[in-house]
Phi, psi and omega in degrees: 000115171293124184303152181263162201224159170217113177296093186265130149284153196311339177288312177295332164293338167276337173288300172314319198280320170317296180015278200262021187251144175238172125234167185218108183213130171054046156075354197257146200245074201226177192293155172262306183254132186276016180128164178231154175261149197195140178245094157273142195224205192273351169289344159210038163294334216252337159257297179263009167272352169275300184295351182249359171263309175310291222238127162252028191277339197258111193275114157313123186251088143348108158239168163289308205260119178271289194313295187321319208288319184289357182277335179269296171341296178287317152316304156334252211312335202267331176266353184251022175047022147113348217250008185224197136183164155270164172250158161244114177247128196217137173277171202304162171119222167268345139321319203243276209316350181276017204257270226338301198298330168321296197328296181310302167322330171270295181327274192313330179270020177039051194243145177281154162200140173235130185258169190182080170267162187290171161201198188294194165303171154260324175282353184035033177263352168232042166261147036256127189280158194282117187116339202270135168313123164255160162219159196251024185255331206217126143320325214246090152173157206221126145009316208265004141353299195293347178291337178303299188311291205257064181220124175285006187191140166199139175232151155217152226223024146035299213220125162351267160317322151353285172345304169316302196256355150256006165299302142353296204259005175253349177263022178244320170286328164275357188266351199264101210306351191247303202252041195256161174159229191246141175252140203229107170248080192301109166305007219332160213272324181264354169282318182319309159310326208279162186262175171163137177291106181267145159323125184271353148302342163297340184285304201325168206257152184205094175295136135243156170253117154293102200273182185241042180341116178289138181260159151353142145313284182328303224282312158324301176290002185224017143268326198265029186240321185286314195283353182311295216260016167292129177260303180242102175258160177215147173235171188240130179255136171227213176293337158325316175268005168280302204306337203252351195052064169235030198272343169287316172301289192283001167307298168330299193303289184280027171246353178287289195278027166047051153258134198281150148278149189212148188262136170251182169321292197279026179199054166242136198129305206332310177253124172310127154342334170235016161290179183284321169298007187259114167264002170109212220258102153306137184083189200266045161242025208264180168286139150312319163318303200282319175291321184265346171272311183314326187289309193249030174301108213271291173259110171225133211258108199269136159225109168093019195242165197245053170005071150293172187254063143244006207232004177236337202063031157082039126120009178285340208270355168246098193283336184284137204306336184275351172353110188243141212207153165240104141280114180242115170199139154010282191287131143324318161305312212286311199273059148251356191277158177084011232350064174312198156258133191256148186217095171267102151178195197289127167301326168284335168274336160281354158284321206283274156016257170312333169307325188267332176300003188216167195293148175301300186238100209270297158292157178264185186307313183275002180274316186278336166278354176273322175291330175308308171273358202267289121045267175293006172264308176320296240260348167311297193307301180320273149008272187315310177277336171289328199247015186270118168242034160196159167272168183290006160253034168071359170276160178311146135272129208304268193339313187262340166307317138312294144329305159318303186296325200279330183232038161225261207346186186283134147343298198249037188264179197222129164218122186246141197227184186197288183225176196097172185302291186324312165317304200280284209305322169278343166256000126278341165278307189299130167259079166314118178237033140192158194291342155251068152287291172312112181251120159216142180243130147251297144048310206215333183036048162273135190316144150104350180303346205281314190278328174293309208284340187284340176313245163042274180320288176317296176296342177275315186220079192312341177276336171258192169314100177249114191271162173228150158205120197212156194249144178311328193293315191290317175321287191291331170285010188170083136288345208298331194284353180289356179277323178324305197282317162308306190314310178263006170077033177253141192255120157250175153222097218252155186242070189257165202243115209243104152262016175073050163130202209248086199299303185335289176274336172280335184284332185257010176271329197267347159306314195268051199016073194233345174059020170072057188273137167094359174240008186226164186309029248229158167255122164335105197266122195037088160049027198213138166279136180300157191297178162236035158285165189254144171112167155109170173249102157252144177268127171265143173283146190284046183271151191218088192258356154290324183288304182335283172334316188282330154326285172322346202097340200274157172254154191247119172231141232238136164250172180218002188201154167305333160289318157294339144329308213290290190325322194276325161261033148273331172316306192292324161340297195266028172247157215253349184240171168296132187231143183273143142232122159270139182204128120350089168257125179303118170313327194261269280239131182213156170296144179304174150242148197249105132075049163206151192261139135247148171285104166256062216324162181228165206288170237207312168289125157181150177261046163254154168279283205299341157304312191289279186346294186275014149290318205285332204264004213268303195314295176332326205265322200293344187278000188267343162314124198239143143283128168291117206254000000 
């Protein structure tokens, strides 16, 4: 019996087959790609910009941008809990190699996305093709190369029939709780066309189910034998427990047995803010509460965090000599670190698990009142910084600007940051009241992520509310999706924060004794750009990021105060488009840091004073690093 067959080019087949992919976990069913974004050029108009024209079943996006369009994507899968994503398609060339930092930006944030950019001919008779890279080493290469290191799955696609057998294996790395990021299946331009009679089974609707991998017993009973025997535990939540839906289970967890909790970037939310067990923002962007409990911590129990080091404080923040560390995540890499007790498996089934292995209550009466207060002294300071609403030189302050978005906005809003000052100031501020509130990509903290990723965010769950807080420098690498968002009718509300330049790297230039050299908006004085110390005749460049915006499409409302924030975003409720609030904020005034360091080495050498100083303190602090054993 001859198998039925259905004749496609490799372009139309990849499209038919995106279709027909679902997933499934805990009974629940959806489409896996909500549509794909695309940039056409001459490397795939003509295969995959023909095929997405043919089946508009697969809903085609406009963007600006190759990089932004994989930053919406990755926004997306990250607000789907892992469980949804885009495709990205781009042609060869500089269409594609503008992908690579996205790749990167998914990988590292173990987030899915799949890219499919064009490439060169495969038949090679007319090369060298116009974008194409030569080597006088190799035929068999590309631009599109570059995609390997920072790809969980990569191909190229030679051959028609290629096809069959690598589609398969890039939705088993994306469907895959451990092992996801970005996967890159390079088109060449003249393959993308050729037709071949494919299995129509490949069309056929195809579920994977996403499982909730169960860890070892042993591994288990001897996590749950050290916190049995824990005088002061702390556990760290990270993103592994949003991905896995598992904030009830740690709710749960830690209020039975009254182990306090602390947060990383990606996993701020797990516990709403004013639960009792919450100390807030870990490392060294962390809470006082959180850092200083953290410091004389016995036992600590990481679930679902890969311990970078703002989530170690560069390996500082946990002191006690006996420190003992619980990995519990998904990946095998990760819960190998610290060389902990490794507990490999799903964060939400693996709480559930360790929850019946333990004693109703693990802290004691003077352990829960120490947390109490640690606890109430944070959240007085959050107070204290929300309600400072200028610096003494009468401009806003980034801490109550914040503070605006965070207690005048919407409740049930989603607010996404990426790089710059504001992620660390907002993972210390922000009170998170539901679990994806907090949008932040650190992973990777690339500039320019906030507005593309919040499309993303907006598009996965279109009713609610999406705040953006972005800084002028990350703002100006990458505005283009607010036209994406007019176009397709997603209402965003960015929130930009103007410091004439880069407050972030100007703040830590002048810590490490560099006087913010190289950061701020300035016209060069005799040939050389000028310090960001204050004071002094500096010329600011005439940039205008309101008129921009407003370009862009977006309505623009221009502030001069925290309180004309508050006013703009009750105004923005009732508008039907994206809207900018621009506002002036002091560049000098940040927020502390609460009893934590990063290692940021400083020269070592230098005819500066105040370098050789912040050399003197850097040594000082680096003796303080620990391996974990």
């Amino acid at each position: 019996m001859t198998e039925p067959t259905v004749r496609l080019t490799m372009a139309q087949a990849i499209v038919r087959f995106l279709c027909a992919q679902y997933t499934e976990r805990d009974g629940r069913r959806q489409a896996f790609f909500a549509g794909c974004f695309g940039i056409f050029g001459h490397g795939n108009v003509s295969g995959m910009g023909q095929a997405l024209q043919q089946y508009p079943a697969l809903r085609y996006y406009q963007t600006r941008n190759e990089q932004a369009m994989v930053h919406t994507a990755i926004g997306f899968a990250k607000h789907s809990r892992r469980l949804r994503t885009l495709a990205c398609t781009s042609s060869i060339g500089p269409g594609a190699t503008n992908m690579v930092t996205g790749a990167a930006t998914a990988t590292i944030n173990r987030l899915p996305v799949l890219l499919l950019p064009g490439d060169i001919f495969a038949r090679r008779n007319v090369a060298p093709v116009l974008q194409q890279l030569e080597s006088e080493h190799s035929q068999d290469f590309s631009v599109n190369d570059t995609f390997r290191p920072v790809s969980r799955y990569w191909d190229r696609i030679n051959r028609p029939d290629q096809l069959v057998y690598s589609l398969p294996e890039a939705m088993r790395v994306l469907t895959s709780p451990a092992d996801t990021g970005a996967v890159t299946i390079s088109i060449p331009q003249d393959v993308q066309t050729e037709a071949f009679d494919y299995p129509a089974a490949l069309f056929e609707e195809w579920v994977w189910h996403v499982p909730r991998p169960r860890a070892d017993l042993a591994s288990l009973q001897r996590a749950a034998e050290l916190l049995r025997g824990a005088q002061r535990p702390l556990i760290v939540a990270g993103g592994g427990v949003q991905y896995s839906e598992a904030e009830d289970a740690l709710r749960a967890f830690a209020g039975r047995t009254g182990i306090p909790v602390a947060e990383t970037m990606a996993g701020k939310g797990s516990l709403d803010f004013d639960d009792a067990r919450s100390l807030g923002a870990m490392g060294l962007t962390g809470t006082s509460a959180a850092n200083i409990y953290a410091r004389d911590a016995d036992v600590v129990m990481g679930v679902g965090t890969r311990w970078s080091d703002f989530t170690t404080a560069s390996k500082t923040a946990f002191q006690d000599p006996e420190v003992r560390f619980i990995n519990l995540n998904v990946s095998e890499f990760d819960a190998g670190k610290h060389q902990g007790v490794s507990v490999t498996g799903d964060a939400r089934v693996c709480l559930e698990e360790l929850d019946a292995m333990l004693p109703d209550k693990i802290t004691d009466a003077d352990l829960d009142a120490r947390i109490a207060a640690l606890k109430k002294e944070w959240e007085s300071e959050v107070d204290r910084i929300y309600a400072l609403h200028e610096s003494d030189s009468g401009v806003a302050a980034q801490g109550a600007l914040i503070g605006a978005v965070n207690e005048q906005g919407d409740p049930d809003a989603v607010m996404v940051g990426a790089a710059g000052s504001l992620p660390g100031d907002s993972h210390k501020l922000w009170r998170s009241r539901h679990p994806l509130q907090y949008h932040m990509e650190y992973g990777y903290s690339c500039m320019g992520y906030e507005i593309a990723g919040a499309l993303g965010v907006k598009m996965a769950e279109p009713d609610r509310e999406v705040y953006i807080l972005v800084g002028d420098g990350s703002y100006l690498m990458m505005a283009s999706e607010i036209v994406t968002s007019v176009q397709e009718g997603y209402k965003l509300t960015i929130v930009l924060m103007d410091n004439s330049g880069f407050k972030s790297i100007g703040g830590l230039s002048r810590s490490l004794g560099q006087s913010g050299f190289g950061t701020r908006y300035l016209f060069p004085e005799n040939g050389a750009l000028p310090t960001d110390e204050a004071g002094g005749h500096k010329r600011p460049l005439p940039v205008d990021l309101a008129t921009n915006a407003a370009s862009l499409g977006a309505v623009v409302i221009g502030c001069n105060s925290v309180d004309d924030v508050v006013e703009a975003l009750a105004r923005a409720k009732d508008i039907d488009r994206t809207v900018v609030i621009h506002v002036t904020n002091d560049r000098y005034l940040g927020v502390d840091v609460y009893e934590s360091w990063w290692d940021v080495p400083v020269a070592e050498v230098s005819e500066i004073d105040t370098v050789n100083a912040a050399r003197e303190e850097w040594e000082q602090m680096r003796s303080k690093e620990r391996f974990y054993r």
